[in-house]
C-alpha positions in Angstrom: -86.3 296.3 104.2 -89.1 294.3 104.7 -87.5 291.6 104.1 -85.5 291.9 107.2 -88.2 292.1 109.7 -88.1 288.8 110.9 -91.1 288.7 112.1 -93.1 288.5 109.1 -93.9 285.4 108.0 -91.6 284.3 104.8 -91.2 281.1 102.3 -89.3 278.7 104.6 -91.8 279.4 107.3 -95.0 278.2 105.6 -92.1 275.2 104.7 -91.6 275.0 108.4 -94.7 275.2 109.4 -96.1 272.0 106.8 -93.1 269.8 107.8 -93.8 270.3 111.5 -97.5 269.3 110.6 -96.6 266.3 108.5 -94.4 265.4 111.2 -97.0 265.3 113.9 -99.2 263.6 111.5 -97.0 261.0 111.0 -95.9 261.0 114.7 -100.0 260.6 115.3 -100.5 258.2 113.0 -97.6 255.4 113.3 -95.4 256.6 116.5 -98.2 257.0 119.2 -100.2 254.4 118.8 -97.9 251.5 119.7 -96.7 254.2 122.4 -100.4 254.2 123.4 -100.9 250.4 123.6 -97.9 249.8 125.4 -98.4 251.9 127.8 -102.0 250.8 128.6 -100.6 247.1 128.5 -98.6 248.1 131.2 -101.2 249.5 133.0 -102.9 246.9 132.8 -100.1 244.6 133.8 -100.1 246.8 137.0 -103.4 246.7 138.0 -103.4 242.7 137.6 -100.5 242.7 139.8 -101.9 244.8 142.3 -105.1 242.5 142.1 -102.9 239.9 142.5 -101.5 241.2 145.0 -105.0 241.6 147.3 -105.8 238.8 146.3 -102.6 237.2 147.9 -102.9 239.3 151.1 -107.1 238.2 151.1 -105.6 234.2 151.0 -103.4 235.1 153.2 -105.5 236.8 156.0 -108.0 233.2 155.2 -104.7 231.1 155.8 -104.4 232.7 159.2 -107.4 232.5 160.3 -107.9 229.0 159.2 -104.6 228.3 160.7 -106.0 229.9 164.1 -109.2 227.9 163.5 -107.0 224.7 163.7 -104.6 225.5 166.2 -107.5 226.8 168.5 -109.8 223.3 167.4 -106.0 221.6 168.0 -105.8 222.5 171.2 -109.1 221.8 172.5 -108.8 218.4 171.3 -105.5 218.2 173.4 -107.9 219.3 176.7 -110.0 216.6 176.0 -107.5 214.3 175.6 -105.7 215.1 178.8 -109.4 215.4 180.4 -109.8 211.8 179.2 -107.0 210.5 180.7 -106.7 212.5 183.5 -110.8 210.6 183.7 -109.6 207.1 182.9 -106.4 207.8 185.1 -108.6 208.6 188.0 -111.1 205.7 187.0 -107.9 203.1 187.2 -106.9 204.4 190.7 -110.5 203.8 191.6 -110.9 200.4 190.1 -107.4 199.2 191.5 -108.4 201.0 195.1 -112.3 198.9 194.9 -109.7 195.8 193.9 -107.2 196.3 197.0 -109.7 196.9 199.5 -111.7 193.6 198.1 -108.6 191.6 198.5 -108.1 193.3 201.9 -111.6 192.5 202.7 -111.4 188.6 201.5 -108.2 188.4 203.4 -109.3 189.9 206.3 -112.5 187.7 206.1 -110.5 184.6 205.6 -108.4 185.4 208.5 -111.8 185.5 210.5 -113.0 182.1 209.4 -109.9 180.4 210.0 -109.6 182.0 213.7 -113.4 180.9 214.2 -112.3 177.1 212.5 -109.1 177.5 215.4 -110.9 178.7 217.9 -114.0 176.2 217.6 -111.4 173.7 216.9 -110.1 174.4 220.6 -113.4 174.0 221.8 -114.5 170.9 220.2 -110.8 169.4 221.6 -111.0 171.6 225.0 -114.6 170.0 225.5 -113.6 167.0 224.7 -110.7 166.9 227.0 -112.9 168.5 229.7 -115.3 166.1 229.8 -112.9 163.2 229.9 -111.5 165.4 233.0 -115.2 166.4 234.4 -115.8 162.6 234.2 -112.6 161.9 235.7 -113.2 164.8 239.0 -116.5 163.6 239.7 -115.6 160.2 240.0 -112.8 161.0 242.4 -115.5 163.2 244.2 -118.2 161.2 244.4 -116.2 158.0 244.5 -118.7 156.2 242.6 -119.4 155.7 238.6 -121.8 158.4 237.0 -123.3 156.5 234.3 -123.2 157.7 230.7 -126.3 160.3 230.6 -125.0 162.2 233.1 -121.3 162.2 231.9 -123.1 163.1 228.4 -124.9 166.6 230.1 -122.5 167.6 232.0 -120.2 167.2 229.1 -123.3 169.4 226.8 -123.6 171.8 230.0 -119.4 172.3 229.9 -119.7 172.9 226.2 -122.7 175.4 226.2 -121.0 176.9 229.0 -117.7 177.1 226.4 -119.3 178.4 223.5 -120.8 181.4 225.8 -117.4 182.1 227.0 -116.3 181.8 223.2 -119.2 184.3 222.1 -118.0 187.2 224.7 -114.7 186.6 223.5 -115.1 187.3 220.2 -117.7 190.1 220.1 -115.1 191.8 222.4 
């Protein structure tokens, strides 16, 4: 009857038993060791990639900030471009403004002379004339010849008299 308690330990268990052990054994020795490696070369794998993978994101981040760098240093170079020209625009106007009002100003003086040449043109002939007619009235008037120094200052008293005239003319 003992023999059919099945809880006490009999032949095929202690058989069991060493199989089970050789098994692990073997299992320790040839199975979990490549098991082990692979799975700590995968590991590793992973924690490359996820280094990778900050290192990527760290670039990144660098790439936009050195992309913000240049489009920031981009667009202050565009404000001083359009500063400068906005400058050398304004400078133009300026110089073509100085140039117009210096032609105006030579025209406008040129104008000037050539009314002064006109008008003391219209002199010289008006005094001219007048003392031809001065000469011409006196002699009617006094009915006698004046001799040439006095036709010569009362021609010089008519002129002086003239370019007075002239003088409050053009100051006017």
């Amino acid at each position: 009857m003992i023999a059919s308690i099945f809880l006490l330990p009999n032949g095929t268990f202690f058989i069991e038993l060493v199989t089970v052990v050789v098994i692990l054994l073997l299992m320790t020795k040839y199975i979990l060791p490549p098991l082990n490696k692979a799975l700590e070369s995968r590991q590793e794998k992973i924690r490359e990639s996820l280094a990778a993978a900050d290192a990527a994101k760290a670039e990144a981040a660098a790439a936009g900030d050195e992309r913000a760098a240049l489009l920031t240093a981009a667009r202050d170079q565009a404000r001083e471009i359009v500063a400068a020209a906005q400058s050398t625009s304004d400078q133009v106007r300026a110089e073509a403004a100085g140039r117009g009002q210096a032609e105006y100003d030579r025209i406008l003086a040129n104008a000037n002379a050539e009314v002064d040449t006109a008008r003391q043109r219209a002199i010289d002939e008006a005094s001219a004339r007048i003392g031809e007619v001065v000469f011409d009235l006196v002699n009617q008037i006094v009915g006698r010849e004046v001799d040439e120094s006095s036709h010569q200052d009362l021609v010089r008293e008519a002129v002086a008299a003239l370019n007075v005239e002239a003088a409050r003319g053009s100051s006017n």
